[in-house]
N, C-alpha and C positions, 0 to 999 in steps of 0.2 A: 375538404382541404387536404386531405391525407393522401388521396388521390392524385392530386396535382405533384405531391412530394413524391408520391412514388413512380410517377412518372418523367418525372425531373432527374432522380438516380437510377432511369432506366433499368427497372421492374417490370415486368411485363405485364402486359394489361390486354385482356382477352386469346390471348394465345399469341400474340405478335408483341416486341416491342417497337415501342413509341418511334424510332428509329427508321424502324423499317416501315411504317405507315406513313412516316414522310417521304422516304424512299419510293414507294409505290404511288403514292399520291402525286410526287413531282410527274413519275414516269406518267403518269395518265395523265396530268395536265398538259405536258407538254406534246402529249400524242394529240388531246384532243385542239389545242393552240395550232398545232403543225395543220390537222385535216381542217381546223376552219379558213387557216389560210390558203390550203390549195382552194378551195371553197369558192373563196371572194376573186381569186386569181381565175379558176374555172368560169367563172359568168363575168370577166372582162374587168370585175372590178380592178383598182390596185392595191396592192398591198401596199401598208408601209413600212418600208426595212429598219429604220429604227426603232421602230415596236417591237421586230420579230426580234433586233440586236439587243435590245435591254430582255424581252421579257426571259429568252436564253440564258444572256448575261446575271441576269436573277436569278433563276436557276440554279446556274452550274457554281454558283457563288454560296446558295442555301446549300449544296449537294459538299462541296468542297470544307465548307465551316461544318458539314455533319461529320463528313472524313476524319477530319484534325482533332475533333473531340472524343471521336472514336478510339484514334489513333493515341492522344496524350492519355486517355484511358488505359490503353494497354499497355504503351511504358510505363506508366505508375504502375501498374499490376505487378508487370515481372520486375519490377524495380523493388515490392514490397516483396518478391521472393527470396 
């Protein structure tokens, strides 16, 4: 349980924070999302573009609400100085 808490008030946990694991993990997902879709487009299949337009939109949505919290983080910070 203590675990889950200290990664909640982004603690770091094994050399990285929790933050930035998300961070790199999007960034992989979405590279390996992009090469399966050149993939199925390469052998004629079709792709379908509202897949590719949410799974993005999902994304850049997780990536943007990590920003914002980051962000209200650091004005509270220099707020407490």
């Amino acid at each position: 349980m203590m675990r889950f808490a200290s990664i909640a008030v982004g603690i770091e946990v094994d050399g990285m924070k929790f933050s930035e694991k998300i961070v790199v993990s999007v960034i992989a997902l979405n590279i390996l999302f992009s090469v399966g879709c050149l993939a199925v487009c390469w052998h004629g299949m079709q792709s379908i573009d509202a897949l590719v337009v949410g799974w993005f939109a999902f994304t850049t949505t997780e990536l943007w609400g990590l920003s914002k919290i980051k962000r209200e983080k650091i004005r509270k910070d220099d707020n407490n100085d």
